[in-house]
C-alpha atoms as one frame of an Amber mdcrd trajectory, in Angstrom:
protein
  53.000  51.931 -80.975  53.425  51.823 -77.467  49.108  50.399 -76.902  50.784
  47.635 -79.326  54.245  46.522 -77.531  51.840  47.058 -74.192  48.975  44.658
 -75.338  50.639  41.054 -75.479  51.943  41.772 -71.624  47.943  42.086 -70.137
  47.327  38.319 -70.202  50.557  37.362 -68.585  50.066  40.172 -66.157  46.515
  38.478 -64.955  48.082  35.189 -65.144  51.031  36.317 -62.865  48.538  38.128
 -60.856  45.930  35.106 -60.048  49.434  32.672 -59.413  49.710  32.002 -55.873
  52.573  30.345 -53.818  51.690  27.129 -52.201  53.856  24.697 -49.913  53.085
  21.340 -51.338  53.456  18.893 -48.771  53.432  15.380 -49.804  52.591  11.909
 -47.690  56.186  10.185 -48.499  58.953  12.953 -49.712  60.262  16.749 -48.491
  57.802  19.700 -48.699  58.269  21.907 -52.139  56.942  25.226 -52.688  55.067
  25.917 -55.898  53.051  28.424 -57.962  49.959  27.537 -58.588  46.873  29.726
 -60.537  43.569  28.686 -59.509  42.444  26.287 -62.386  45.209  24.851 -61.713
  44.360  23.925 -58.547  40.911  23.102 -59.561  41.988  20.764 -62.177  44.168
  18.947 -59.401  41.912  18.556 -56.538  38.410  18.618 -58.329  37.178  21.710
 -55.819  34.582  24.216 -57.105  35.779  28.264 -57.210  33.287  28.491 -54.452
  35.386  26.618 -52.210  38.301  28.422 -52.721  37.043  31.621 -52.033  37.223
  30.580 -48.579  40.992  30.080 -48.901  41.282  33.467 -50.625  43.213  35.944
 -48.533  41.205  39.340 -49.294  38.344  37.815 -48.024  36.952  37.264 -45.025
  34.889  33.941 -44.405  34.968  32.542 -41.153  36.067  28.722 -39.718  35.100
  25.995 -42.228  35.611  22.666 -43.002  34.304  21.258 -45.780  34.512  17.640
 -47.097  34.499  16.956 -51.028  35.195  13.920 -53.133  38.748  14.428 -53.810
  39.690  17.036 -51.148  38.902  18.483 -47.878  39.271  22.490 -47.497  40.311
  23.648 -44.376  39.908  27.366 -42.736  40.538  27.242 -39.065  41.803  31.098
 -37.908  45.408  31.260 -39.500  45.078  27.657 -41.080  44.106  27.348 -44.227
  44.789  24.007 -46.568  43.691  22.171 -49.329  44.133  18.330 -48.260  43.575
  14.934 -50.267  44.340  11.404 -50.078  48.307  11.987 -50.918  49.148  15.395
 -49.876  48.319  19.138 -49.166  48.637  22.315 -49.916  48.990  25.164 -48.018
  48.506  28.485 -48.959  51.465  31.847 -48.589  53.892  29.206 -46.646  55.893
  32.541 -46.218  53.715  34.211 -44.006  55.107  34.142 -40.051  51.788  33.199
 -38.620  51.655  29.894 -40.490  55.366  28.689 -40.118  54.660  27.380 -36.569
  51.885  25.677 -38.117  54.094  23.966 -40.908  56.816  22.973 -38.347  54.166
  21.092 -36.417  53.318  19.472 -39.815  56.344  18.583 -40.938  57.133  17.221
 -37.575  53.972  15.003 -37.929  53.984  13.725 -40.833  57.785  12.583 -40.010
  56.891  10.333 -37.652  56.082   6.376 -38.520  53.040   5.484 -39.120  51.328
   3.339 -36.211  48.954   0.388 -37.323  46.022  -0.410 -35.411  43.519  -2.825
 -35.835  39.755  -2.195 -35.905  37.821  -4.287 -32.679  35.208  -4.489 -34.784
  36.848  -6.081 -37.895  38.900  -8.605 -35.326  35.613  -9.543 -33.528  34.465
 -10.512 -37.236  37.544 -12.553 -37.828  37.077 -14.400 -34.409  33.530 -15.545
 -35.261  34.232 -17.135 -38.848  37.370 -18.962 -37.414  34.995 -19.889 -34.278
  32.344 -20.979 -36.796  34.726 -22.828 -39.297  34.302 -20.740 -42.312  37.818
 -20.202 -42.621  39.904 -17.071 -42.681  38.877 -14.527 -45.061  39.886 -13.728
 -48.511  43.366 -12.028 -48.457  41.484  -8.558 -50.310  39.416  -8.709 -47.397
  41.703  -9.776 -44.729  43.653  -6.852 -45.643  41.404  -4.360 -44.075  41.796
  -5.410 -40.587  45.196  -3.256 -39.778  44.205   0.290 -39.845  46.738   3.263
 -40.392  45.186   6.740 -39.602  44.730   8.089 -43.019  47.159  11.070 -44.589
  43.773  13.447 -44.649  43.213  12.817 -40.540  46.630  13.416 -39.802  46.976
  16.987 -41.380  43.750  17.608 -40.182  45.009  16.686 -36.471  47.063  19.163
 -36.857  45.045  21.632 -37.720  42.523  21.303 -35.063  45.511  20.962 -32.708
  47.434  23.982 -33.602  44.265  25.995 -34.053  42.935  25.069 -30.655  46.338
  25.470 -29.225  46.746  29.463 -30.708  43.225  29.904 -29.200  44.018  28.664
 -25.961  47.152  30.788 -25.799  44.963  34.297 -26.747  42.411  32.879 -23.830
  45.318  32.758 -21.252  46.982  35.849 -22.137  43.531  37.592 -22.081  42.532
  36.139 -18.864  46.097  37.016 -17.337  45.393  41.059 -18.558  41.628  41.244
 -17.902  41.391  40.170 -14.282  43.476  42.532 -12.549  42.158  45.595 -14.695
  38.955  44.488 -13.513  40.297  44.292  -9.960  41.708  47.263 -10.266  38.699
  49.514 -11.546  36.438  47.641  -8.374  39.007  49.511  -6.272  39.384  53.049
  -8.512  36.885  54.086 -11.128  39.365  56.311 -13.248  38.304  57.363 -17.266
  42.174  55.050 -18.178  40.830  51.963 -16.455  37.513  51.821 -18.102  39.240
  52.917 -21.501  41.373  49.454 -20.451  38.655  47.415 -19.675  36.855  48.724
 -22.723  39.638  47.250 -24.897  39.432  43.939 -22.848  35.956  43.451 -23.686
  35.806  44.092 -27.135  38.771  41.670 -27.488  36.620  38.591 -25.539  33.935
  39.872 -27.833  36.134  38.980 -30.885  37.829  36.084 -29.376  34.492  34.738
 -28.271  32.974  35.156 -31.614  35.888  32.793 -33.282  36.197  30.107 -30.936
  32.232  30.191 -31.404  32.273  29.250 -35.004  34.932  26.840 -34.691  32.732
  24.982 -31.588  29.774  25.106 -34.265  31.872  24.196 -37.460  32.905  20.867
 -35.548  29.628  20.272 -33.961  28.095  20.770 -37.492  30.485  17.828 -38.330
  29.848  15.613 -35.482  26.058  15.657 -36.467  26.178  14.705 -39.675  27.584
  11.108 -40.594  27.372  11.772 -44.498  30.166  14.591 -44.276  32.276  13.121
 -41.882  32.133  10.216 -44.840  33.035  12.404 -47.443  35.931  13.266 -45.754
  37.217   9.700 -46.244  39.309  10.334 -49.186  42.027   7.606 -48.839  39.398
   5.272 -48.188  37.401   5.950 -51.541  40.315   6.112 -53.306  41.428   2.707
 -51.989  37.891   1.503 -53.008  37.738   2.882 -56.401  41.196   1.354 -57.164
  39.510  -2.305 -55.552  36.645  -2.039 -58.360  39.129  -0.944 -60.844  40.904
  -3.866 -60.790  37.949  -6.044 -60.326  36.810  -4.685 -63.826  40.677  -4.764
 -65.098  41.049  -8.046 -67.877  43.845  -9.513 -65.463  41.362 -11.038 -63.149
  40.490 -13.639 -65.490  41.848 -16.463 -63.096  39.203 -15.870 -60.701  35.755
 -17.402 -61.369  32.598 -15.640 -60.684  31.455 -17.235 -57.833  34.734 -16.212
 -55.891  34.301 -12.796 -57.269  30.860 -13.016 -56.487  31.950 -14.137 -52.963
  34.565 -11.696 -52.553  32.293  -8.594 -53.422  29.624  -9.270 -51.024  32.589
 -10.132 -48.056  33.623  -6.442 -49.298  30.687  -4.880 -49.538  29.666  -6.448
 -45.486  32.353  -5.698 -44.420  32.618  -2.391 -45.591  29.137  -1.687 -44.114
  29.886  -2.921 -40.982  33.186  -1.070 -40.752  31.860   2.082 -42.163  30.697
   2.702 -38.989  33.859   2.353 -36.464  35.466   4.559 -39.749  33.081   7.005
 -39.107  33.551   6.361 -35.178  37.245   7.068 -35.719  37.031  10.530 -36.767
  34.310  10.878 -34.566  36.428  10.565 -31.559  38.847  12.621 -33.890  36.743
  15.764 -33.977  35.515  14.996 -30.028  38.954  15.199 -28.549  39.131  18.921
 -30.150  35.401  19.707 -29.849  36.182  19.400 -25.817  39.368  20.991 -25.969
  37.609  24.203 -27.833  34.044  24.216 -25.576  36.515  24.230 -22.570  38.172
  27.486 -24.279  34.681  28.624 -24.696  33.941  27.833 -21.084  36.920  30.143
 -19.869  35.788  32.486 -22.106  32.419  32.781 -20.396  33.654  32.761 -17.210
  35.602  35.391 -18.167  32.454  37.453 -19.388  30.671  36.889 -16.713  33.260
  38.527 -14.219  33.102  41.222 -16.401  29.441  41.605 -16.158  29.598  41.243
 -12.871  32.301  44.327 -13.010  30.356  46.081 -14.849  26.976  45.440 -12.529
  29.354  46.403  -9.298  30.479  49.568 -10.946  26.828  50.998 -11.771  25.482
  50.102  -8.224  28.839  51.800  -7.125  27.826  55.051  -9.528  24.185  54.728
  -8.158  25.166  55.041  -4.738  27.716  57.962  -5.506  24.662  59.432  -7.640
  22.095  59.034  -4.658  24.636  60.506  -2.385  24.900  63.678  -4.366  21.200
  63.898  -4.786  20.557  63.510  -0.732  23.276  66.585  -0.870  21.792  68.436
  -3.035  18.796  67.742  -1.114  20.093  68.831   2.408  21.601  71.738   0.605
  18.449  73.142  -1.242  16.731  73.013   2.468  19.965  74.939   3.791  19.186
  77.493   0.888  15.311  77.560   2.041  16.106  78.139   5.279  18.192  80.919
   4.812  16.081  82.542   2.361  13.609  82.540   5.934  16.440  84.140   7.743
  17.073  86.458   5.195  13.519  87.518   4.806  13.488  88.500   8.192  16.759
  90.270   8.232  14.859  92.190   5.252  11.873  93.372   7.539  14.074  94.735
   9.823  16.128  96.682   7.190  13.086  98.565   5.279  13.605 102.161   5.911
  10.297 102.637   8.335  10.702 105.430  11.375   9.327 103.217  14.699  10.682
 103.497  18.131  13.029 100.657  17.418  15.105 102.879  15.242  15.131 105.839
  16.996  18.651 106.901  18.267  19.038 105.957  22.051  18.908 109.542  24.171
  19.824 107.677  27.259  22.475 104.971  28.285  19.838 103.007  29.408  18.079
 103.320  26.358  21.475 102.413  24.398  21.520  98.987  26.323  18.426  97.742
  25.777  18.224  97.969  22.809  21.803  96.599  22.224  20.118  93.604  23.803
  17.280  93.495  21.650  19.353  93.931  18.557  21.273  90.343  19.914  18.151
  88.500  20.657  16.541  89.101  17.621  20.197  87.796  15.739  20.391  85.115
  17.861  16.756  84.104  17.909  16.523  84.635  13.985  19.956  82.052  13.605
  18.016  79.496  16.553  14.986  80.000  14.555  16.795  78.723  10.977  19.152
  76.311  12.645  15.609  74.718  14.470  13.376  74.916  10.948  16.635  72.761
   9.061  16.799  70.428  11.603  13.262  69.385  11.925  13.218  69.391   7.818
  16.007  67.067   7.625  14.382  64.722  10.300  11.061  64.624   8.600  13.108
  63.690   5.256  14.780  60.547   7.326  11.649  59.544   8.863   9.770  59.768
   5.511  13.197  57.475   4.611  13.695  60.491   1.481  17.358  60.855   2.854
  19.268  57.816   4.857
């Protein structure tokens, strides 16, 4: 009975269990938070389950950015979003280390959008009014004011928020590493290497990430087809164009302006597709720079630690070299004693000569008093005169400095 009442509740436990919480922000409205399961979000922005493993929170994958027909997939360090042409989604909005993140966003996206206009597309415009072909078609004409699309703006602030929390972990590291490394130059001690242990092995890790971001957007740079793909408002805008070209309304229209119109398009599209390209281009330049320059302080940073490092062992081999010239100057001290010693030895061996008879006269009592002293003496000259001229045939053989 109770396998039975237990059995209907296993599907709406997994179903519970692979819901997630997203913040849905849109390109026009407030930000609502939603549960999503991951068909769902499949079925809305077209993306394989491959690409959102890299979104998935028990694993680890590292900086990505990958462009796809209806979405691009961001995972930069904390950041992680699915964006398309009308709005994004972003992953555990609760979580502390992404609220700064979605306060920048907000703040963004609240701002008014700022139309530009393409040189390129105005230079066109200039030469068929110059050449008396007219102005173009009002479809065409259209595509001369340029708005910076909902996909470049969240991912603006993505780069800018992940370079930004990278630039802050460079700073604080710099502002902790260099005076522990001062410090040990001046006092080798077991707690400042255990100190400047730590510090490396954070740079190694810090290094590593800013790394794969550098590489992730210089992946992008070099390759014109995904920056493309990450066009998403743009192929949606032209998708909807041959949409309505197909549509029964356009019936007013005879071919030959149709036919007209399509190859303006299709021109101008090519020759545009270029400064489009150009324009996230410079997008992804701006932060490339701002990261290599994090990477530069970052090896900078290294290489005063190498250099530590290298100052520290020629420190230990002169500390090591001075202990081996002692031991050196005392193993002679030994040898030479051992010489004393053996002749302190020969005198003590219990053999009768006239040396060790008892004195019978006072006379006899003094000298050999006096011998007794100049054979100490002479045996303590004799030692002292054998370690000096060892230790200067070690300096002049340049064995001890």
């Amino acid at each position: 009975m109770e396998r039975r009442q237990h059995a209907p509740l296993g599907p709406r436990r997994k179903a519970a269990a692979a819901s997630r919480e997203w913040l849905v922000v849109p390109a026009a409205g407030e930000p609502r938070t939603a549960e999503f399961g991951k068909h769902q979000i499949m079925g809305m922005t077209g993306l394989p389950a491959r690409d959102l493993r890299v979104l998935d929170p028990l694993l680890s994958y590292p900086s990505t950015i990958l462009g796809r027909d209806r979405a691009v997939v961001v995972n930069l360090e904390h950041v992680k979003a699915i964006v398309t042409a009308d709005e994004a989604l972003v992953p555990d909005p609760g979580n502390p280390l992404v609220r700064p993140f979605l306060l920048d966003l907000h703040a963004r996206l609240a701002l008014p959008d700022v139309p530009r206009r393409s040189p390129a597309t105005d230079r066109g415009n200039e030469t068929d009014q110059s050449e008396g072909n007219g102005p173009a078609p009002p479809d065409c004409r259209a595509q001369t004011v340029k708005i910076l699309p909902f996909e470049f703006k969240v991912l603006e602030v993505c780069l800018e928020y992940t370079c930004k929390c990278l630039e802050s972990e460079t700073l604080a590291l710099e502002k902790e590493a260099y005076p522990a490394l001062d410090e040990l130059t001046s006092k080798v001690s077991t707690l400042n290497l255990e100190h400047v242990r730590q510090i490396k092995s954070r740079l190694v890790g810090l290094s590593g990430r800013v790394q794969k971001v550098r590489d992730e957007l210089e992946h992008l740079l070099d390759d014109d087809i995904d920056m493309s793909e990450m066009y998403l408002t743009r192929k949606l805008t032209f998708q909807g164009f041959r949409d309505s070209l197909d549509s029964p309304f356009t019936g007013h229209l005879d071919e030959r302006e149709e036919e007209d119109c399509d190859n303006e398009t299709t021109s101008g599209r090519e020759s545009s597709a270029k400064p489009s390209i150009e324009e996230l281009e410079m997008l992804l330049e701006a932060y490339f720079v701002q990261v290599d320059g994090t990477l530069n302080k970052l090896y900078n940073l290294r290489e005063y630690v190498d250099d530590t490092e290298d100052y520290i062992n020629i420190m230990l081999d002169e500390k090591q070299n001075q202990l081996l010239q002692m031991g050196v100057m005392l193993t002679t001290a030994t040898v030479v004693a051992t010489a004393g010693i053996a002749v302190v030895s020969l005198f003590g061996m219990n053999i009768h000569i006239d040396l060790m008879k008892d004195p019978e006269t006072p006379e006899e009592a003094r000298v050999k008093n006096m011998k007794f002293w100049e054979t100490t003496w002479g045996t303590v000259a004799g030692c002292v005169a054998i370690y000096l001229i060892a230790i200067y045939a070690g300096k002049k053989s340049k064995i001890l400095q």
